[in-house]
Residue frames as a rotation matrix with the C-alpha (Angstrom) as fourth column:
UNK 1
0.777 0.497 0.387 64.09
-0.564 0.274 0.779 139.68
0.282 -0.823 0.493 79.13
UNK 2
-0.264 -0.885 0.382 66.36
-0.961 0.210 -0.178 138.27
0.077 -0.415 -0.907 81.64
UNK 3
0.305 0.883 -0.357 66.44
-0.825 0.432 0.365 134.53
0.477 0.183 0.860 82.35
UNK 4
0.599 -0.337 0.727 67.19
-0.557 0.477 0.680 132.13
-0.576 -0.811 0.098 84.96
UNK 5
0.691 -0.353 0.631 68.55
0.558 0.816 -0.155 129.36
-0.460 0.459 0.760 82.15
UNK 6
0.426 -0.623 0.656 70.91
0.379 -0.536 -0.754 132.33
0.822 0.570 0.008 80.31
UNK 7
0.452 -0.354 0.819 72.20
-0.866 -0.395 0.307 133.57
0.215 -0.848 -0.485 84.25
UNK 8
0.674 -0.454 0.582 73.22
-0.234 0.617 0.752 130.00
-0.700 -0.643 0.310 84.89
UNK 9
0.854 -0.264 0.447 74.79
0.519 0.479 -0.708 129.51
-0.027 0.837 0.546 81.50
UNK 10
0.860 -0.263 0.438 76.62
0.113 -0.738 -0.666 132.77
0.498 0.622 -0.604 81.92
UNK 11
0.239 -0.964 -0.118 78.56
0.680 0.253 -0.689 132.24
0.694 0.084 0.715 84.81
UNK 12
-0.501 -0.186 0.845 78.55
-0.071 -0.965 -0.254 135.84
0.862 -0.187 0.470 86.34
UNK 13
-0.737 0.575 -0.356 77.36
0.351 -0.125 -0.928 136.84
-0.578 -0.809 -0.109 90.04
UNK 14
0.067 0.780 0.622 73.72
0.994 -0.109 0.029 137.32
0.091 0.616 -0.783 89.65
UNK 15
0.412 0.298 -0.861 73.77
0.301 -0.936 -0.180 141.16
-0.860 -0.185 -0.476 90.55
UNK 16
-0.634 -0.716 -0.293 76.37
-0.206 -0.209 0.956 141.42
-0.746 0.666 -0.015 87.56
UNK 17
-0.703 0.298 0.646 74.19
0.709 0.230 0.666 139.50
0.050 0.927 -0.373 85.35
UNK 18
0.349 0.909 0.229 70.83
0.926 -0.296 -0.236 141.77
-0.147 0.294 -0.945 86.41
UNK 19
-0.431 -0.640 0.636 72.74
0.645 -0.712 -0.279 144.67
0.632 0.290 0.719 86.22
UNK 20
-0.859 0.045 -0.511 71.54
0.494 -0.195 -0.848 147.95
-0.138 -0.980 0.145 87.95
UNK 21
-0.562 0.812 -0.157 68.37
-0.810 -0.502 0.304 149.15
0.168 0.298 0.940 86.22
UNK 22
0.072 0.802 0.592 65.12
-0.270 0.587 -0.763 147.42
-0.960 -0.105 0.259 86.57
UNK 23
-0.778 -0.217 -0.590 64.60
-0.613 0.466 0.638 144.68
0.136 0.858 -0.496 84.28
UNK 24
0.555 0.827 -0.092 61.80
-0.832 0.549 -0.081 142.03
-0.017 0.122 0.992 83.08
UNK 25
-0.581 -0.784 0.219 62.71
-0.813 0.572 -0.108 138.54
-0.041 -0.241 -0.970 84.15
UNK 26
-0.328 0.768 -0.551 61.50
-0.174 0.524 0.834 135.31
0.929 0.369 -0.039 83.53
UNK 27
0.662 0.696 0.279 58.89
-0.538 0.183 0.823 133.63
0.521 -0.695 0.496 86.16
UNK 28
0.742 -0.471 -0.477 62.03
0.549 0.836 0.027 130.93
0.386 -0.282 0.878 87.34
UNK 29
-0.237 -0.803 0.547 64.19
0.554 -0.574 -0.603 133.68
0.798 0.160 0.581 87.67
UNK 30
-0.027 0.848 0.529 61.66
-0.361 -0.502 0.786 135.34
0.932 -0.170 0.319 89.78
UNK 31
0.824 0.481 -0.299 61.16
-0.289 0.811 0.509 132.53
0.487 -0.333 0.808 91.69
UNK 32
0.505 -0.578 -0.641 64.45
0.606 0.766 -0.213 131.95
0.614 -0.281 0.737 92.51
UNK 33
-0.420 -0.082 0.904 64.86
-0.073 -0.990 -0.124 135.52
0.904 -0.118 0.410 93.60
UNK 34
-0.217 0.647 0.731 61.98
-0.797 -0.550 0.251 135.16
0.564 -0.528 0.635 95.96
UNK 35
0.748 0.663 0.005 62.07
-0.522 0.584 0.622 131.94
0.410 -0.469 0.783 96.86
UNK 36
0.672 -0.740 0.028 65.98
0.493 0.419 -0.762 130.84
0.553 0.526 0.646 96.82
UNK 37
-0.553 -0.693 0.462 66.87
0.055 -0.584 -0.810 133.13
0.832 -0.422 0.361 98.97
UNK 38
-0.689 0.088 -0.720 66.22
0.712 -0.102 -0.694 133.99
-0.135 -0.991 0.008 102.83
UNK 39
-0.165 0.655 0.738 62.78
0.449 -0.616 0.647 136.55
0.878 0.438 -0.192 102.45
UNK 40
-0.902 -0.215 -0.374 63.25
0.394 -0.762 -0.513 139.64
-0.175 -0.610 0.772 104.22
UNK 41
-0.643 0.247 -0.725 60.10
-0.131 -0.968 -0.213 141.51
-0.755 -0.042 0.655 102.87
UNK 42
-0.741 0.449 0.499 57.10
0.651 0.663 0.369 140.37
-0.165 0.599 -0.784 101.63
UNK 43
-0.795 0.455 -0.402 53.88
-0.379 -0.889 -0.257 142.72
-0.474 -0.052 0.879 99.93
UNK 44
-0.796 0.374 0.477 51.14
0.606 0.519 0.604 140.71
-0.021 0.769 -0.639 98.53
UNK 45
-0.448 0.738 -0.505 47.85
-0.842 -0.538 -0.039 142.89
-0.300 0.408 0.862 96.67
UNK 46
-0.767 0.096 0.634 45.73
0.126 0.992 0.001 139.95
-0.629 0.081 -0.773 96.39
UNK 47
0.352 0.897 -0.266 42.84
0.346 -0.389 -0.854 142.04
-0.870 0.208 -0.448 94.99
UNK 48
0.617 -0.121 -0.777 45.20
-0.579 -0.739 -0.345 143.36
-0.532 0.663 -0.526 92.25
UNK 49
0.939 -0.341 0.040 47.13
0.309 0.789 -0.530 140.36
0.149 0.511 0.847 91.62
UNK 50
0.492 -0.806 0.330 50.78
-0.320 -0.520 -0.792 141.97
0.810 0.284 -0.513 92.73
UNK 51
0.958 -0.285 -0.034 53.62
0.094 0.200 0.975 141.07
-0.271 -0.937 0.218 94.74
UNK 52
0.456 -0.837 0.302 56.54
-0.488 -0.519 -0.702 142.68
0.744 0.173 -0.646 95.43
UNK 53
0.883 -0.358 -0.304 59.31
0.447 0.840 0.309 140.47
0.145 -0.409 0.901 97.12
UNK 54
0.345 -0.935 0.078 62.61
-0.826 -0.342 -0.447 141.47
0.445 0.090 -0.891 98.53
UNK 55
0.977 -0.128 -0.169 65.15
0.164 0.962 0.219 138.45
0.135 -0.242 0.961 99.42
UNK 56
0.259 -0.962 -0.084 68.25
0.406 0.187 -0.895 137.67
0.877 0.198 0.439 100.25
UNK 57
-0.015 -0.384 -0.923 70.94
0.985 -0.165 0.053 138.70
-0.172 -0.909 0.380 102.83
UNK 58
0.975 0.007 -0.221 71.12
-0.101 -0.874 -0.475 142.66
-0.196 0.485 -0.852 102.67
UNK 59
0.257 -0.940 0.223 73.69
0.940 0.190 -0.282 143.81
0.223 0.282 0.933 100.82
UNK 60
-0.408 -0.841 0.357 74.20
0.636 -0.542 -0.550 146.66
0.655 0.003 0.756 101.95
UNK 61
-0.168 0.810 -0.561 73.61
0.982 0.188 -0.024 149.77
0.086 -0.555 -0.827 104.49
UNK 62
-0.403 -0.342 0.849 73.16
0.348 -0.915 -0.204 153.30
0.846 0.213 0.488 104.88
UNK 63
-0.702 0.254 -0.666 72.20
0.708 0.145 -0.691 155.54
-0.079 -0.956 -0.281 107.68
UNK 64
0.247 0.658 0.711 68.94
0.901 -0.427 0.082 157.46
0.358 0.620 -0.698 107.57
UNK 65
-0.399 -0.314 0.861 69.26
0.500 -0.862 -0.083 160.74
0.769 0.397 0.501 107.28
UNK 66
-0.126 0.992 0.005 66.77
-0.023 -0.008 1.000 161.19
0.992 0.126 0.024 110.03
UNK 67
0.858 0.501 0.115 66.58
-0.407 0.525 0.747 159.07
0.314 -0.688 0.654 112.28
UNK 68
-0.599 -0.733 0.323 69.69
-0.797 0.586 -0.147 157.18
-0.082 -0.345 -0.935 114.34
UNK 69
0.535 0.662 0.525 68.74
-0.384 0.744 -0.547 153.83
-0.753 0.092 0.652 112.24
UNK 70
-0.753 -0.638 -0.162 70.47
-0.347 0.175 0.921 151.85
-0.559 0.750 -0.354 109.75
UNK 71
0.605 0.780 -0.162 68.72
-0.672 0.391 -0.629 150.69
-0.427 0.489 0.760 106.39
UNK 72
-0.540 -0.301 0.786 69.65
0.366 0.757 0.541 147.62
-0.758 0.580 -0.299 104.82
UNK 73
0.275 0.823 -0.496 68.97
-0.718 -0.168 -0.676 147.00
-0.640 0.542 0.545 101.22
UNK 74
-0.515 -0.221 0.828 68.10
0.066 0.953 0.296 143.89
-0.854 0.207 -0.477 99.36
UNK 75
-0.978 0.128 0.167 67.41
0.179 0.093 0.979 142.51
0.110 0.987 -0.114 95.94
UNK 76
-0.381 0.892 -0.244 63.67
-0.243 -0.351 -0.905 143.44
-0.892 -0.285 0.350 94.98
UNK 77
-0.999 0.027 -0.044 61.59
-0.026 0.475 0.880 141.70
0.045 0.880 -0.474 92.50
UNK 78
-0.528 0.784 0.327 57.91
-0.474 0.047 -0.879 142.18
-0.705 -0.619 0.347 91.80
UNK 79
-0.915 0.254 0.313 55.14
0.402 0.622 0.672 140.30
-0.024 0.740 -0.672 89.75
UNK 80
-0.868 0.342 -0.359 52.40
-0.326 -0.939 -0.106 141.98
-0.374 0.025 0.927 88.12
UNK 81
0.339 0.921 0.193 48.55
-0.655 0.379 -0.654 141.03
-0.675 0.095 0.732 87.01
UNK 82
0.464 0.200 -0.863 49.91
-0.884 0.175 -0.434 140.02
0.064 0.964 0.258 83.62
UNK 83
0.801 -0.559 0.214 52.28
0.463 0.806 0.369 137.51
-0.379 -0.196 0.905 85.24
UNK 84
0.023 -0.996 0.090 55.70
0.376 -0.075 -0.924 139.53
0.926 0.056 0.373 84.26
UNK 85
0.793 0.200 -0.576 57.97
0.585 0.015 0.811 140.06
0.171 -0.980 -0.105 86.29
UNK 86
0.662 -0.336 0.669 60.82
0.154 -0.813 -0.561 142.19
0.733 0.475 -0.487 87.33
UNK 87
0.140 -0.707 -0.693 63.79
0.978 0.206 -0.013 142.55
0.152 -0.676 0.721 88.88
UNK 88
0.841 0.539 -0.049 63.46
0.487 -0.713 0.504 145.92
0.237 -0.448 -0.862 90.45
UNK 89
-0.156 -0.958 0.239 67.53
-0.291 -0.186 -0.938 146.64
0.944 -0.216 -0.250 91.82
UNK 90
-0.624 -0.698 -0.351 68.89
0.497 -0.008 -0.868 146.72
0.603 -0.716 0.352 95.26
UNK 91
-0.151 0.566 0.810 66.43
0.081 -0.810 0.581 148.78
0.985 0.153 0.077 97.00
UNK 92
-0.759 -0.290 0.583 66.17
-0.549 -0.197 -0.812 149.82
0.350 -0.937 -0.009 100.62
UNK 93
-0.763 0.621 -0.180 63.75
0.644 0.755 -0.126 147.91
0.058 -0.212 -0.976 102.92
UNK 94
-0.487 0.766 0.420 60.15
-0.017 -0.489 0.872 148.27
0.873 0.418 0.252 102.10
UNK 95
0.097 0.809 -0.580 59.01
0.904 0.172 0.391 147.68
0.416 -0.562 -0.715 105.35
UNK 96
-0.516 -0.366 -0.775 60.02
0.663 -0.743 -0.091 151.30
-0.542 -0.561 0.626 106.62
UNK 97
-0.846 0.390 0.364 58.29
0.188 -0.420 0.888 152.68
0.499 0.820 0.282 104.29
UNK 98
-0.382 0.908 -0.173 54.94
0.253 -0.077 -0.964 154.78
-0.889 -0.412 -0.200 106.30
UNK 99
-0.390 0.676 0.625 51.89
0.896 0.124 0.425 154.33
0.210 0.726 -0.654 104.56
C-alpha cells in the first residue's frame, strides 16, 4: 500500500511515486487526491458505499476517435465498502461515459 506520509518523505512528483498501474492507497492519500486538488468528476453509490473521484488539472488529451471532441484525463481514485482505497491511473473523463 501506497501512503501519503512515505510520498511526502520521498520527494518524487506524485504520478512518479503512484506509478502507472492501479494501486491501494492509504485513506490521507486518498483524501488528498480528492480533496487537494480542483474536482473535475465526482460518482458517489451511496447505497453501495462507493466513490469514485477524479481531481486535479487534466493532464492530458486525446481526440475521440468519433466524435470532433477532445478528452481530457485526470488522476482517478476510488473508495470501496471496506474503506480501501485506490489510486486507479490517469484515466479519461468519466463523465462521457453513456450509461
Amino acid at each position: 500500500m501506497k501512503t501519503f506520509e512515505e510520498w511526502e518523505k520521498s520527494d518524487s512528483d506524485l504520478d512518479v511515486y503512484l506509478g502507472e498501474k492501479p494501486c491501494e492507497i492509504d485513506f490521507e492519500l486518498y483524501e488528498f487526491i480528492a480533496c487537494g486538488y480542483v474536482p473535475t468528476n465526482c460518482y458517489i453509490d451511496m447505497g453501495n458505499k462507493t466513490f469514485i473521484q477524479q481531481a486535479g488539472e487534466a493532464n492530458d488529451s486525446f481526440e475521440h476517435f468519433e466524435k470532433d471532441i477532445k478528452i481530457y484525463t485526470y488522476r482517478t481514485v476510488i473508495q470501496y465498502p471496506d474503506d480501501s482505497c485506490w489510486y486507479l491511473g490517469i484515466l479519461p473523463d468519466l463523465s462521457l461515459i453513456e450509461n
